[in-house]
Structure formats: structure tokens, C-alpha cells
N, C-alpha and C positions, 0 to 999 in steps of 0.2 A: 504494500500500500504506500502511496507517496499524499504524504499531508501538503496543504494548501500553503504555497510558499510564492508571494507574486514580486520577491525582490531576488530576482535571478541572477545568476554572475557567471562570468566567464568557465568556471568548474564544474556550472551544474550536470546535470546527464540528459539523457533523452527524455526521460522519466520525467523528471521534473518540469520540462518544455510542457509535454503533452498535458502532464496534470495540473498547470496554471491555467493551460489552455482552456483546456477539458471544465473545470472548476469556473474558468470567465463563465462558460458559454451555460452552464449550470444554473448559477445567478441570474444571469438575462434572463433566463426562462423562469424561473419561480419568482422572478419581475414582473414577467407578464402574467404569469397566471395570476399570478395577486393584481395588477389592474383589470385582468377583463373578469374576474369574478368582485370588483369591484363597481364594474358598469352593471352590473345585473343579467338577471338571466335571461331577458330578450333578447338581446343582442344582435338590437336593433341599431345601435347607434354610433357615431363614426369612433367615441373610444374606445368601444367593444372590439372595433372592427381593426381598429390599429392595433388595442391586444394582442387580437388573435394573430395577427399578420409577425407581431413579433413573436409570437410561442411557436409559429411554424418555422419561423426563421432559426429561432433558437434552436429545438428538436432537427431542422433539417443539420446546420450545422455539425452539432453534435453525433447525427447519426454518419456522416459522410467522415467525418474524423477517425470516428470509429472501425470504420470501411476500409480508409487508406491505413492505418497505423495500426491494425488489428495483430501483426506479430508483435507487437511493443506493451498488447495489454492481455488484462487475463481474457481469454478465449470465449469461454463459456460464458462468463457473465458479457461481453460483448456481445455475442451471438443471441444472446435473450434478448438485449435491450434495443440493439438495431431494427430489428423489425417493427416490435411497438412505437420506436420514433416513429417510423417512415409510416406503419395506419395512424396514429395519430395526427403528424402533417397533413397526411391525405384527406382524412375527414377535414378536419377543419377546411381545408381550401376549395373542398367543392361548393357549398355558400358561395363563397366570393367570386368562384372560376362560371355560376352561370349567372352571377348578377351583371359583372363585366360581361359576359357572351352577351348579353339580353341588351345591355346600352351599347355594346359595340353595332350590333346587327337593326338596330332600330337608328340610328346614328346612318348608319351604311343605305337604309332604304330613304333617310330624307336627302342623303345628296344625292345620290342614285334617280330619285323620283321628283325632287325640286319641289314637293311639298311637303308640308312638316307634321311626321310622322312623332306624337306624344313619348319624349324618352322618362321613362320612368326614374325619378329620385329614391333615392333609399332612405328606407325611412318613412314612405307612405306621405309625401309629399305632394303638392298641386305644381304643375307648370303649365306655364298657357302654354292655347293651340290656337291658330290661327289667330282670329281680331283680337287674341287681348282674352278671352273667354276663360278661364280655369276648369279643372275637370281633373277628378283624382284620380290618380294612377296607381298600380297594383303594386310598382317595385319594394314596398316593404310591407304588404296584404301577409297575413299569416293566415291560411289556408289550412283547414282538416288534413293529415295524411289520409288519402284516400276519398276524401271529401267531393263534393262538387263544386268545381273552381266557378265563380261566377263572371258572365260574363259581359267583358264589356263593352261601354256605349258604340254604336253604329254610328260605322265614319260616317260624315255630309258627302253627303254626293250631290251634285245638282240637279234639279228636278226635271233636267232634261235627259239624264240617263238614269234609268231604273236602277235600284240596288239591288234588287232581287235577283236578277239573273246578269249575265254579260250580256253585249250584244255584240252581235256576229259583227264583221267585218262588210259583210255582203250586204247585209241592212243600212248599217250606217253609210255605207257610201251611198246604196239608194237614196236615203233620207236625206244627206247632207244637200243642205244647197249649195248652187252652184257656185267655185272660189273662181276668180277670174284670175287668169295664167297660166291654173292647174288643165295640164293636158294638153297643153297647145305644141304643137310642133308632133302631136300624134294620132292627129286625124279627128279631136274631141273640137277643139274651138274654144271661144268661149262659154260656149253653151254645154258644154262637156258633164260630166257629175266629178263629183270630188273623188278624189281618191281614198282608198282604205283608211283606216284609223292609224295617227301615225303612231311607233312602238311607245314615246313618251308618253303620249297619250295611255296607251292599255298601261303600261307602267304606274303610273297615277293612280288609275283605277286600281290596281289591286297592291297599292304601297298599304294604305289603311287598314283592307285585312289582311295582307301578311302579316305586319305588324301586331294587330291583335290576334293572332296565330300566334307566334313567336311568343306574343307574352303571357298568353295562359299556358303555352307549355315550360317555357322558362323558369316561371313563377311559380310551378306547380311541382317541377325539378326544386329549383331554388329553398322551396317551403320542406321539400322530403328532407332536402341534403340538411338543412339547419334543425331541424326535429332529430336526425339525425345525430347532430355535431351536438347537442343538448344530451343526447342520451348517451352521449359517447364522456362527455365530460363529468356527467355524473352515476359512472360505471366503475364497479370492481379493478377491471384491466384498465382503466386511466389512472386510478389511485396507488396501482403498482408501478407506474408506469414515472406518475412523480415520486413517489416514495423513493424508486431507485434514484432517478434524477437529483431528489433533495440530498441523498447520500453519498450522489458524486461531486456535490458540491463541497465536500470535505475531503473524502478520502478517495481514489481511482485505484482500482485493482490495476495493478502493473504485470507483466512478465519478465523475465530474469534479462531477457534483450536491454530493458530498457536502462537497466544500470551503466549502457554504455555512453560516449562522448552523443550529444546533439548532434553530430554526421552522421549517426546511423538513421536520423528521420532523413535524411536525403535521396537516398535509394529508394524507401518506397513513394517518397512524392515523386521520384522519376517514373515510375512506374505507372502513377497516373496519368503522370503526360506523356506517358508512350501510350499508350492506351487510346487516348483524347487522340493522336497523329496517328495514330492507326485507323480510330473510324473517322477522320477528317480525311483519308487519304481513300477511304473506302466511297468518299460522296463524290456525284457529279460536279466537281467545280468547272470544270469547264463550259458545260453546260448550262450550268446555273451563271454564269458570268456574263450568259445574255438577256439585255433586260426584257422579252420577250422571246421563252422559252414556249410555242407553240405544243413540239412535245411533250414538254412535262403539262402542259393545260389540258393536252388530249388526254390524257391518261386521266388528270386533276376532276374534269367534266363530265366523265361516263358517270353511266345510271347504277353503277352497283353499289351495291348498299354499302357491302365490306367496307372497311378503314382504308384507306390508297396506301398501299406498299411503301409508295416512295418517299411519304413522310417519315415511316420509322426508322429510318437510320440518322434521320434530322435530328428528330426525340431523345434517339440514345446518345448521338453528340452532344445535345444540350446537357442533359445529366451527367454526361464524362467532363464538360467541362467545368461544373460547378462543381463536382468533386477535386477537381485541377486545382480552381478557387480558393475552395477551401482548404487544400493540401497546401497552397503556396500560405496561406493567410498561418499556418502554423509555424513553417520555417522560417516567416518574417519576424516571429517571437521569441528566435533564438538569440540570445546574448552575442552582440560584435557581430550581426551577419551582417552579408555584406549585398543590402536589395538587388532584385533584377533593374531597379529604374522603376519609376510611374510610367514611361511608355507599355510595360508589357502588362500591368495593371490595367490601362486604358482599353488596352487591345482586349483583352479577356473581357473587359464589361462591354465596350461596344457586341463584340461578339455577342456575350448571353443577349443583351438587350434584342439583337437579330433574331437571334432563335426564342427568345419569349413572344415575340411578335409574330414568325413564324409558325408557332404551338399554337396563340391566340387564332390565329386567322385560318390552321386549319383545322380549329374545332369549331369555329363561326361558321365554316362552309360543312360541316359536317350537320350543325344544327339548323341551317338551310335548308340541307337535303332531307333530313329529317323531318321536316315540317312540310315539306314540297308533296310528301306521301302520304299525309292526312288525307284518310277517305271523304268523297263529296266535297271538293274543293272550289269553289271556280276556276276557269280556264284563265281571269287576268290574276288572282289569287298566286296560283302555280307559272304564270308567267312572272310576275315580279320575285318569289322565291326560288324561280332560277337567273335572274339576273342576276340576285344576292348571292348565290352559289358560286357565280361566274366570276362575282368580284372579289372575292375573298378569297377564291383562287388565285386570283390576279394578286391577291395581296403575300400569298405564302411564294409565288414566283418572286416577288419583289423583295422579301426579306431573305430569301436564298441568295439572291444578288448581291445585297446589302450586305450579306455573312460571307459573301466569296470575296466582296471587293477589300473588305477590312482584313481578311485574316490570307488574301495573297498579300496585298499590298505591303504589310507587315512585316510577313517572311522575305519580298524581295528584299526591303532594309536589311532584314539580321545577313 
């Protein structure tokens, strides 16, 4: 066991490193716990919410530590505790991972549709719509698990197109009157009829219910995951889970490795970042290096339901590199080391930031498609939820670009 020692010296051992470390990251977290069960048990509200974002912080830390420098501690009690981090992170951040989906994709249909589609506040707050109007929104509605999500208000349509149904293309051009210009130079005149509905047009029409698509199923998601993270926080296996937590903040079971010099943590953070250039070397960059990879869109746009292949090798670079992260943020806590530079810090966070962006936008388009297969939809309904699909595709091409140009550009330097 290595007791709690945060005035380190040139003679410490590896031991020591890890269990100052280990011990910081220990306190953050029983930090947090003590303010988000200081906000209450709704947790509803932004300090709940920032709590909770540091007790995932914290446990993720801790468990990726644990991951890289696992010959350095005791085995067994590692191996128990890693896993209860990473469900415990996990519940927690589904809450948050569909309240963001839910403002990201309602965000994405008003610029996409040039009218303004209601983003939900958390918290259960009003924001206008249109003239100035208020109308409450669902994004902090706590909902029955299993309940009947209610629903809500019926977008304005104008009383020149029906809500009830769509209306064909074939009709409206019939009806439309005649636009003077349209059609000339192909044998119409002026006297011609309009032509089809244009796509911003049908887009419009069904941004509103998408939208309120998207948000009963979000919300509905959103309400399981937090009845969830409730019942998760006041369980048996979360009470173990700080207990052990609370008594690594004093004492860290070590193994007999760790009595050596602080260079022996350097071989296994290398190993992280072999790791991390192994599946960075395994991804399209070249590929990805165009800002218009039609390819990967093909593949991005099919109708199967399954997860796209080709994002999880993205996924599992983002995880090898936050274990990278966090392996470097150890060796930075060694006495008299000697930093890589803030450039290669920069470079690692630009990087995640890419691939968090990435992650976000292709579970946005996944929650798209999702919604696009709601039985009885209408046909501008399921056209504007494949625009949404299309663009959020567009957005995980664009952060592969953004992840290839930082992290060549980078290595051409070293």
C-alpha cells in the first residue's frame, strides 16, 4: 500500500507517482459526488449537470489509469474496480449524450429548413417560436418509464396547405397558379403551370414534424436513461463502487513493480501510444483528407439499419486516444520531467475534440434514421428526416477531415 504523499521528490518510485495521482483523481470524484447529491435528486438543473459531468470525468480518469499502469498495481483489486468505473460513467452520460443529440438535430432541421424548429431548454423551459409566441417545451418533461409521452402542439401550417395529409407534387402544380418565367424556353409560355413543389418547400413542411418526432422519442430515451442514472446512484453496486473509491483516496494497492525508479511508468504509456498509431494507421486518412469523400457518404446513406462499419474504428481511436491522455497527464506528475511541449498537448485535444464531434454527429445521423422508420409517417415527415441523415453525414465526413488535417499536419512537423 503507498499512503497519500503529494510532496514528491526526485527519489520517489513509480508507486508513489501513481498513488498521488490515483489519490488527486479520488478526491475530484467524492467532490463531485458530494455536489451533485447536493443539487438534489432531480437533476434537473445545470449544477446537477456539471456534477455529474465531473464524477464521469473523474471515474473515467481513474479507470483509464488503471488500464494503462495495471502491472504497477494490485491486479485483482484493479480488475474489480475498472469495470464499475466505466458502467458507472456510462450510465451517467446517457442523460446528457440524448439531451445534446435532441438540441443538436432540432438545431440541424432549422438551418437545414430556414424555419424555426422549437429547441428544447433543459430544464423544462419556454422559448419563442416564430412572432415572439412562447410554448413549453419537453426538454426537461419527466415522463412515466413506460408511460404515454404526450404529445405535442401541431406545427402552423398555413391554411393553404392541409396538415392532414401531404400533397402530391402532381396536385400542386395543377393548382398553382400560373408564375410568369417558369417554363419558358420549353414550349409552356407564359401561360404555362408552375412547376413541382420546390424541395425547400416539402422540407419546410415536414421540419415541424420531424422535429416533434425526434422529440418524443428523445425525451422518452432521455427520461428512461435518467430514471435510470437515479436508480443506478442509489444502488448497492454504486455504494461499492464509492466505498472502494473513498479508500483509494488514502491508500492504492500497489505491486512489487512499483517500488521501482518513475521510468518504469514510461514503457507502459508507450504502449498506449503504440497502440493509439497502430489504429490511427489502420484509418482511411487519405481518404478522409478529402473534404468531400463521396465514398464514405455512399456507404454513410444506405438504408441499413446496422451501425456503419466504418465508424468503429473512429470510436476505438477516440478511446485509445484518451487513454494516451490520460497516460501522458501521469508522466507529467513525475518529479524533474522533462514535458513533450504544449504543442503535442494541443495536438491530442484538437484531435479528441475531432472525434467527439465525429461520435456526436454519427449518433445524430443514426437517430435520424431511427426516426425516418416510424411506422405511418408522412412522405415530407420522412423526407426532411432524410435530409437530417444526409447532413450529419456530411458532418462525421467533415470531422474525419478535420482529424486527418491536425494529426498529419502534426507528424509532418515532428
Amino acid at each position: 500500500m503507498a499512503r497519500r504523499n503529494h510532496e514528491l521528490t526526485g527519489s520517489c518510485s513509480a508507486g508513489d507517482v501513481l498513488a498521488v495521482h490515483l489519490q488527486d483523481r479520488a478526491t475530484d470524484f467524492l467532490r463531485s459526488l458530494r455536489l451533485h447529491r447536493e443539487a438534489g435528486p432531480a437533476g434537473g438543473g445545470a449544477a446537477s449537470a456539471d456534477a455529474a459531468a465531473r464524477l464521469r470525468r473523474s471515474a473515467r480518469r481513474i479507470s483509464g489509469t488503471l488500464h494503462t499502469f495495471r502491472p504497477m498495481l494490485d491486479r485483482e483489486w484493479s480488475d474489480a474496480l475498472r469495470p464499475e468505473l466505466a458502467w458507472l460513467s456510462g450510465t451517467l452520460a446517457r442523460e446528457h449524450a440524448y439531451g445534446d443529440r435532441l438540441e443538436r438535430l432540432l438545431a440541424a432541421l432549422t438551418r437545414l429548413s430556414g424555419t424555426p424548429v422549437p429547441v428544447p431548454v433543459r430544464g423544462g423551459a419556454q422559448v419563442p417560436v416564430g412572432g415572439g409566441a412562447q410554448v413549453p417545451v419537453g426538454g426537461g418533461a419527466q415522463v412515466p418509464v413506460g408511460g404515454r409521452v404526450p404529445a405535442p402542439p401541431a406545427p402552423q401550417v398555413p391554411a393553404t396547405v392541409p396538415a392532414a395529409a401531404p400533397v402530391p407534387a402532381a396536385a400542386a402544380a395543377a393548382a398553382a397558379p400560373p408564375v410568369p418565367g417558369q417554363g419558358q424556353g420549353q414550349g409552356q409560355g407564359d401561360g404555362g403551370r408552375a412547376g413541382p413543389v420546390e424541395p425547400a418547400g416539402a422540407l419546410a413542411l415536414g421540419a415541424a414534424k420531424a422535429g416533434a418526432l425526434l422529440e418524443r422519442q428523445l425525451n422518452l430515451a432521455r427520461t428512461r436513461a435518467h430514471s435510470a442514472a437515479l436508480q443506478a446512484l442509489g444502488s448497492a453496486r454504486f455504494h461499492a463502487v464509492a466505498d472502494s473509491v473513498a479508500l483509494l483516496a488514502s491508500e492504492v494497492p500497489l505491486a512489487g513493480a512499483a517500488a521501482g525508479p518513475p521510468s518504469g511508468l514510461g514503457p507502459l504509456a508507450a504502449e498506449a501510444g503504440a497502440r493509439l498509431l497502430d489504429a490511427v494507421g489502420a484509418l482511411p486518412l487519405l481518404r478522409a483528407g478529402h473534404p468531400y469523400n463521396a465514398e464514405a457518404l455512399a456507404h454513410g446513406l444506405t438504408a441499413d439499419p446496422a451501425p456503419q462499419p466504418q465508424d468503429a474504428p473512429w470510436h476505438q481511436v477516440r478511446l485509445l486516444l484518451r487513454l494516451h491522455r490520460y497516460a501522458d497527464e501521469v508522466l507529467r506528475s513525475v518529479p524533474d520531467a522533462v514535458p513533450d511541449g504544449a504543442g503535442e498537448g494541443a495536438r491530442l485535444l484538437s484531435a479528441g475534440h475531432a472525434l467527439d464531434r465525429h461520435r456526436d454527429a454519427s449518433e445524430a445521423a443514426a437517430a435520424a434514421s431511427a426516426a425516418a422508420r416510424t411506422p405511418r409517417i408522412t412522405p415530407a415527415t420522412a423526407y426532411a428526416l432524410g435530409v437530417l441523415h444526409a447532413d450529419q453525414r456530411h458532418e462525421v465526413e467533415a470531422a474525419r477531415y478535420a482529424f486527418q488535417r491536425v494529426w498529419v499536419r502534426e507528424e509532418a512537423r515532428v
